[in-house]
C-alpha positions as CSV (number, residue, x, y, z in Angstrom):
1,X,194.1,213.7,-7.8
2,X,192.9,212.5,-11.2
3,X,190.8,215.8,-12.0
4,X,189.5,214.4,-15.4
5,X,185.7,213.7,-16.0
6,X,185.7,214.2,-11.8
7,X,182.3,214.4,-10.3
8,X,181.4,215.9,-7.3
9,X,177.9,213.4,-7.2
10,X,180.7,210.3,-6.9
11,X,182.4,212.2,-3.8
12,X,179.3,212.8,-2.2
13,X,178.3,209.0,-3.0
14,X,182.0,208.3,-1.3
15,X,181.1,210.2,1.4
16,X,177.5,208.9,2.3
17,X,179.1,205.9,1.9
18,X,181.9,206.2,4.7
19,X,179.2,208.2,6.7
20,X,176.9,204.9,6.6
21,X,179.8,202.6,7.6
22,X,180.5,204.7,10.1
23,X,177.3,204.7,12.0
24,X,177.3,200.8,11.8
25,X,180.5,200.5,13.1
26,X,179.3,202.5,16.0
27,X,176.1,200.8,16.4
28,X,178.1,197.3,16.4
29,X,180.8,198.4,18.6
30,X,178.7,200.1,21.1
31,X,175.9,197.7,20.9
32,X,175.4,197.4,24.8
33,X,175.0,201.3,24.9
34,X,171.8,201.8,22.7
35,X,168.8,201.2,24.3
36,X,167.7,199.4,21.5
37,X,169.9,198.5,19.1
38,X,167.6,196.1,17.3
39,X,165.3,199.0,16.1
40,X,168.4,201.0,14.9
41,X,169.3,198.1,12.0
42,X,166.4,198.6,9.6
43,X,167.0,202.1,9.7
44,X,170.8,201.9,8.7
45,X,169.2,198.6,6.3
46,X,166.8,201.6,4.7
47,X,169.5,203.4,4.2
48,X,172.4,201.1,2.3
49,X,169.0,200.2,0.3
50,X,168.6,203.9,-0.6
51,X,171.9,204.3,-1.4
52,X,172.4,201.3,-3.7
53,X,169.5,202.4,-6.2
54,X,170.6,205.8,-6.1
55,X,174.0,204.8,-7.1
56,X,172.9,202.2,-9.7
57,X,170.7,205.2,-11.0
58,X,174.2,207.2,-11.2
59,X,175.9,204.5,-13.0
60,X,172.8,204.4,-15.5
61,X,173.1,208.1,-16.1
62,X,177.2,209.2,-15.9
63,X,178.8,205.2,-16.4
64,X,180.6,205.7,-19.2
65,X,181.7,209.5,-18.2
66,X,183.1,208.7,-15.0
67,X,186.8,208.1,-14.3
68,X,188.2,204.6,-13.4
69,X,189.1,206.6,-10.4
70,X,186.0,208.1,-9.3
71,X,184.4,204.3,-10.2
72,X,186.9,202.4,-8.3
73,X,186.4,204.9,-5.0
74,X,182.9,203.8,-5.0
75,X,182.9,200.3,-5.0
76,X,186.1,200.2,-2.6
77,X,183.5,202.0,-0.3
78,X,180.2,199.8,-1.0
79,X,182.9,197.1,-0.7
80,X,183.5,198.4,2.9
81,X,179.9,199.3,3.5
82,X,179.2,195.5,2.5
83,X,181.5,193.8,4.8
84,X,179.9,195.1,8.0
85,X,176.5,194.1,7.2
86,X,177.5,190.9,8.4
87,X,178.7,191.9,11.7
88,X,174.8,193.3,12.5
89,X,173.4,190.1,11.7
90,X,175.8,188.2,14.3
91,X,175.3,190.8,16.7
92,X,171.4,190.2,16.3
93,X,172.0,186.4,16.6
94,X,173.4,187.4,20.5
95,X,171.0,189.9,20.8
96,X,168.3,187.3,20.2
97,X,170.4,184.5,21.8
98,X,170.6,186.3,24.9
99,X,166.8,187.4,24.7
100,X,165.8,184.0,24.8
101,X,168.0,182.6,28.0
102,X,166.5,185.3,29.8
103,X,162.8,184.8,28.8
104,X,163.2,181.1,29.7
105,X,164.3,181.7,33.2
């Protein structure tokens, strides 16, 4: 492990970060199993919001201290963290889809 300039803020960033990727991936994957889903997204939205300012206040205050490791860990996770976004918005798009079939019948 690269042990110079480490910080233990940037692990816990790392690990909020996998923490919040986790719970979307479960709230995607088990969509059908959460009574309501749809209320759960602006919670877990809150959240990445939350996260992202606290890091970019992180970066304003330890940038140029950190390691190119500790840097790189972070944005591979807010990379992650990024990429599922997407799959809430086109599991609202069903959600809604399916909402409006039904309320037409």
């Amino acid at each position: 492990m690269h042990s110079e300039n480490f910080d233990e803020e940037a692990l816990l960033y790392d690990i909020q970060l996998s923490e919040l990727a986790l719970k979307i991936s479960k709230l995607t994957f088990g969509w059908k199993n959460h009574s309501d889903p749809v209320k759960e997204v602006p919670k877990l939205l809150s959240m990445v919001r939350k996260l992202s300012l606290d890091i970019s206040d992180y970066d304003q205050r330890l940038g140029s201290q950190l390691s190119d490791y500790q840097r790189n860990k972070i944005y591979a996770s807010m990379d992650e963290l990024e990429k599922l976004i997407p799959y809430m918005k086109n599991k609202i798009k069903i959600f809604e889809s399916l909402e409006n079939i039904l309320d037409h019948r």
